[in-house]
N, C-alpha and C positions, 0 to 999 in steps of 0.2 A: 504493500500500500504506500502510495505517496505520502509524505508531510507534508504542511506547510505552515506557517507560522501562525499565530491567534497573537490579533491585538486590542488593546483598551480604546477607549475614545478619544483619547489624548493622542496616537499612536505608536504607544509604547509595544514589544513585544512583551505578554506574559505568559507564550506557552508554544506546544505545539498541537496538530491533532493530522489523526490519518484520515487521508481522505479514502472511501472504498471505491477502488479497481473498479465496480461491477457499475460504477455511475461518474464517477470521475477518471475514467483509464481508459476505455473500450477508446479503439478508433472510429474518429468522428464518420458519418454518415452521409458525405453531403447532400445527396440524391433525396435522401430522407428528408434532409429540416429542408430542405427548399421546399418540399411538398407541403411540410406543417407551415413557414409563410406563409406558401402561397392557400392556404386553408384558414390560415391564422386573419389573414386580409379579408380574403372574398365573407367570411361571417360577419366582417366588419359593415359590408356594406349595407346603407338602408336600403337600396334599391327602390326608389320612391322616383324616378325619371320617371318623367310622361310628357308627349308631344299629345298635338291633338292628331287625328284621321280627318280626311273629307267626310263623315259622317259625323265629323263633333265640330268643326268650327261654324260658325252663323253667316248666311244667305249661301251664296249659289243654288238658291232653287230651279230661276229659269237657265232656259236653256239660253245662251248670249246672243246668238244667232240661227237662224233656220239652215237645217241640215246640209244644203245642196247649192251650188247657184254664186255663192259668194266668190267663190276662188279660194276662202281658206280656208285652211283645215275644222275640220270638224269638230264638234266641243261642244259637250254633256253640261258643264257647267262649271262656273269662273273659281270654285274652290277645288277644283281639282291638283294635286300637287304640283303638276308645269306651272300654274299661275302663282302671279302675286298674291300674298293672306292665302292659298289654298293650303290644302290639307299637309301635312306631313306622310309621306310613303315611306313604310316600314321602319319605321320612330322607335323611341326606347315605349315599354309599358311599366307600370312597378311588376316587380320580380323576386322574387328570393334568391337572393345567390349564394348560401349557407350548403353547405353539405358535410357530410361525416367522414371524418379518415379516423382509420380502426385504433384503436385503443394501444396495439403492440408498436403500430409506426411511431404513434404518437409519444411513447412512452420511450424510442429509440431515441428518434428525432430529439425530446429533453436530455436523456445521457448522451448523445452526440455533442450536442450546444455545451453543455457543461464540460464535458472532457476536452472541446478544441479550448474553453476558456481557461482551465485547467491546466492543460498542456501551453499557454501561452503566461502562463503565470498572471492572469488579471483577474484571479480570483483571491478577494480581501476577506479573513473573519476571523468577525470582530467578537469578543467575551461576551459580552451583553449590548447591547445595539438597542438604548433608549434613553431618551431624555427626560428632565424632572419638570420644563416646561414648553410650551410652545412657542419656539425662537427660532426662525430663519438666522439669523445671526450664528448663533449656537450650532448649527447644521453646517453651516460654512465652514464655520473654523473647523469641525470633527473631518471633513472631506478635507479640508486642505492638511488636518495633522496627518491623517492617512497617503494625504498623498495622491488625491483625485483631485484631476483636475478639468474633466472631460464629459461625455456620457456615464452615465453611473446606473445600475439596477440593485437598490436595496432591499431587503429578504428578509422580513422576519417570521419566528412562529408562529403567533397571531398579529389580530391588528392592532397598533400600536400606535396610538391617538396622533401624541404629540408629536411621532416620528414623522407621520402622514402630514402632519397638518403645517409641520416646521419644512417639508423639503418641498411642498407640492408647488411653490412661488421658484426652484430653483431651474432656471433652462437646462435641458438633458439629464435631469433626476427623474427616478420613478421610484415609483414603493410597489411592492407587492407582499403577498405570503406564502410561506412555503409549499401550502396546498395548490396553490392556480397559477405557478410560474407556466410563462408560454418562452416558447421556443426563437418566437418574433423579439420578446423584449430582450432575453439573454443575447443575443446573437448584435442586437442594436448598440447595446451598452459597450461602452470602451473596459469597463470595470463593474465586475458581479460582483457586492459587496453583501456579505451573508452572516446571520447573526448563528452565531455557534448551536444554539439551539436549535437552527433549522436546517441545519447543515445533518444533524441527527435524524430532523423527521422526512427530508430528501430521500437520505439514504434508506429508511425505512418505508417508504413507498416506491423509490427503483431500482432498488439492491436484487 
């Protein structure tokens, strides 16, 4: 099993801990996490696009001209997509664009991300990973004693009030929990910065 070092919020070293092989060691997958992105995205979207059809925008009822006789071309009616204000042909409609990728990709795809961050040494963890209030301030300086100074994805056990509510105002911070890391945040973040505690219950759900 790998080491790697456990720090305080100050960023002092006071320890070490093994990371397990069976979530932070496998070689990475790429084939895999690009799939959980590109799965991780498309659930993202609202798919609420809508144009209208010639049978939704208002007037073109009459027919513009009589059929024959004119010299030009012929035409049902002025909301038809060739014209100006006509209809929209073959338009977005709302949609779902959400689908399921299986449970075992998914759970590759997580130990893949983690192991290339692993394997790049940008994973930070930290003793206890909480603050006594809620201070943007305070949040700053704990990243810069660590040593971040970039994208960041923080991890705790559970939700942790003042952690959330002190980095949510910081550009390229995120917070999450150990239970609903996704694949898209790890893989975005320059540094996975993880509270020792959850570093435990990781390993316990993809060991």
């Amino acid at each position: 099993m790998a080491k790697t070092n456990v720090y305080d919020m100050t960023g002092k070293v006071v320890g070490e801990i093994e990371l397990n092989d069976a979530v932070f060691g496998i070689e990475p997958n790429t084939v895999v996490m690009h799939e959980a992105v590109k799965n991780y995205l498309a659930n993202q979207r609202q798919g609420t696009q809508s144009t209208l059809t010639r049978a939704e925008v208002r007037g073109g009822g009459r027919k513009p001209w009589r059929q024959k006789g004119t010299g030009r071309a012929r035409q049902g009616s002025t909301r038809a997509p060739q014209w100006t204000h006509g209809g929209i042909a073959l338009g977005p409609k709302p949609r779902d664009y959400s689908y399921h990728m299986n449970k075992k990709s998914r759970q590759l795809a997580i130990k893949s991300a983690l192991s290339a961050k692993a394997a790049n040494g940008d994973i930070l963890v930290i003793d206890n990973l909480e603050l006594n209030e809620v201070k943007t301030k305070n949040f700053v300086k704990f990243l810069s004693d660590v040593g971040v100074s970039g994208k960041a994805l923080v991890v705790t056990p559970e939700v942790r009030k003042n952690v959330v509510l002190s980095a949510r105002n910081i550009p390229g911070v995120r917070t999450t929990i150990s239970s609903i890391i996704s694949v898209y945040d790890i893989l975005r973040a320059d540094k996975f910065i993880v509270d020792k505690a959850a570093v435990a219950k990781i390993e316990e759900v993809y060991a």
